[in-house]
Structure formats: C-alpha cells, structure tokens
N, C-alpha and C positions, 0 to 999 in steps of 0.2 A: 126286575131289571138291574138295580144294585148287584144284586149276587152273582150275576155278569160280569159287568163291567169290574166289580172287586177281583173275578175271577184272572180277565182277561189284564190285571195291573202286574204281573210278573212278566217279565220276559222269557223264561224260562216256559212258562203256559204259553207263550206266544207264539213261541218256537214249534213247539210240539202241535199246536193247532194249524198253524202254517204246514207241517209235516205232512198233517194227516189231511188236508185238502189235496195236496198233490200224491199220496202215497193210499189214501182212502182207509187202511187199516196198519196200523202197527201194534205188534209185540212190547209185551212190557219189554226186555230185554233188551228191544231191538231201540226203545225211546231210551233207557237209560243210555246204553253206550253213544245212541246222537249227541243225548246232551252233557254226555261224561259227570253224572251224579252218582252218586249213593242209589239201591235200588229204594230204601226208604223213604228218600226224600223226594224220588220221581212217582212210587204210590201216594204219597201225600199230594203232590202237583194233582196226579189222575184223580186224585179222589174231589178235590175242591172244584176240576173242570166238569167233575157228573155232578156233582152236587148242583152246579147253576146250571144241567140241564143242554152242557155244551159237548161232550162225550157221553158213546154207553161203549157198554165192555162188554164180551162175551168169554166162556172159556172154552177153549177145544184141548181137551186133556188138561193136564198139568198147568197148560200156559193161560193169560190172558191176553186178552186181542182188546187193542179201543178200534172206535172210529168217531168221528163228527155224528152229531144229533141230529136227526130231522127235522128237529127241534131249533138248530141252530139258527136266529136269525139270520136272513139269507144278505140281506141288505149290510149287516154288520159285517158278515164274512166279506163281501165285493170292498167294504172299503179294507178292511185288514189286507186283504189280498194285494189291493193297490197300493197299499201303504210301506208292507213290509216286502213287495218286488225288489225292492232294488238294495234289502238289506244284505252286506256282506256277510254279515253271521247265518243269516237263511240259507245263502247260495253255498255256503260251506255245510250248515247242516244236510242239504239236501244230497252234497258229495259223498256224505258219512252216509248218509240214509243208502243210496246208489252202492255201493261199496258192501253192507252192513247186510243188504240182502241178495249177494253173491251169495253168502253162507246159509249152510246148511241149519234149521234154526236148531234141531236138539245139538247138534257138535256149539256152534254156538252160545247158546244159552248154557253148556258142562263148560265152554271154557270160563264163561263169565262168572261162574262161581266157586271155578278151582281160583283164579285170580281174586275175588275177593278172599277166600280161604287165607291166601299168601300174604296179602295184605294185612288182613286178620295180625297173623303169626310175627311178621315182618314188625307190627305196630307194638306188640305184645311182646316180643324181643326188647326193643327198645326199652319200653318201661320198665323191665325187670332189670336193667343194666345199672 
C-alpha cells in the first residue's frame, strides 16, 4: 500500500490517473502533450504508476497505450475522483485531452518529435553561441 500512496504523491500521476478514468486508455504521446513534460520524464511518471500496480500498458505497433489496473483499488479511485472534480488543472487537462484526440495519432505522434527535434537544435544553437 506504500507504493501506492508514494505513487499517487505527485500531481503530475494524479493528473494522468484522473485522465485515464475518464478517457480509459491513452497514448504515451497523447499523456505527454496533456501534461506538457519531457517524453522522458512522463515514462518515468508511467513507470512508477505500473510499478505500484495502478496502470498496465500495452503496445499496438510502435506506440504504447496505458490504462487503469483492475487492480486499482476501487474505493481509492471514488475518493480521487471526488476529490480532484472540481480541480481546475483537471477540467483544463481534460480540454487538452478532448482537443489532443481530434488528431490523427501517427501525424500526431511525427509532429511531436519533429518539435522535440527543434527544440533539440534551438537549445544546442544557444550553447554553441
């Protein structure tokens, strides 16, 4: 139960778990851009939330998909749920989420890593300056 509750002590896992109660599955891609992270640092987030047993992942091609554990206690999700309703960070996440799956997920997912590309270069400009 520890590794729960350590799990569930970021917001940023909060988010993403709130996500995926009302969305049932998302895209790695498609959680990064929610939560405007690094793709590394939102694997890191997904890996600590399977680690305590609160997401599984699957791959269909290329990508990976999470969703909530069946595993997840049920009783902890109803208060999470009741808890984080009335967060404005939520109610905007779930705008991006609504908006994020208009798109097509492979055009999607290329644009998200020509943009990281650019940043790449843009950041690597700078230091050589």
């Amino acid at each position: 139960m520890l590794n729960i509750i350590k799990a569930l002590a970021d917001k940023n896992r909060l988010r993403v778990v709130e996500a995926l109660t009302i969305q049932k599955e998302l895209y790695v891609c498609q959680i990064t851009e929610m939560l405007g992270l690094a793709m590394p640092t939102v694997s890191r987030h997904m890996s600590v939330l399977q680690k305590a047993g609160l997401v599984k992942n699957r791959k269909e091609g290329r990508w990976v998909c999470y969703r909530l554990s069946e595993a997840f206690p049920s009783p902890l999700l109803r208060w999470l749920n009741g808890v984080l309703a009335s967060s404005h960070e939520i109610a905007k996440d779930m705008e991006k989420v609504r908006t994020i799956l208009t798109y097509d997920l492979d055009a999607f997912c290329k644009f998200q890593k020509q943009r990281r590309a650019r940043n790449v270069r843009s950041t690597t400009r700078r230091r050589v300056k």
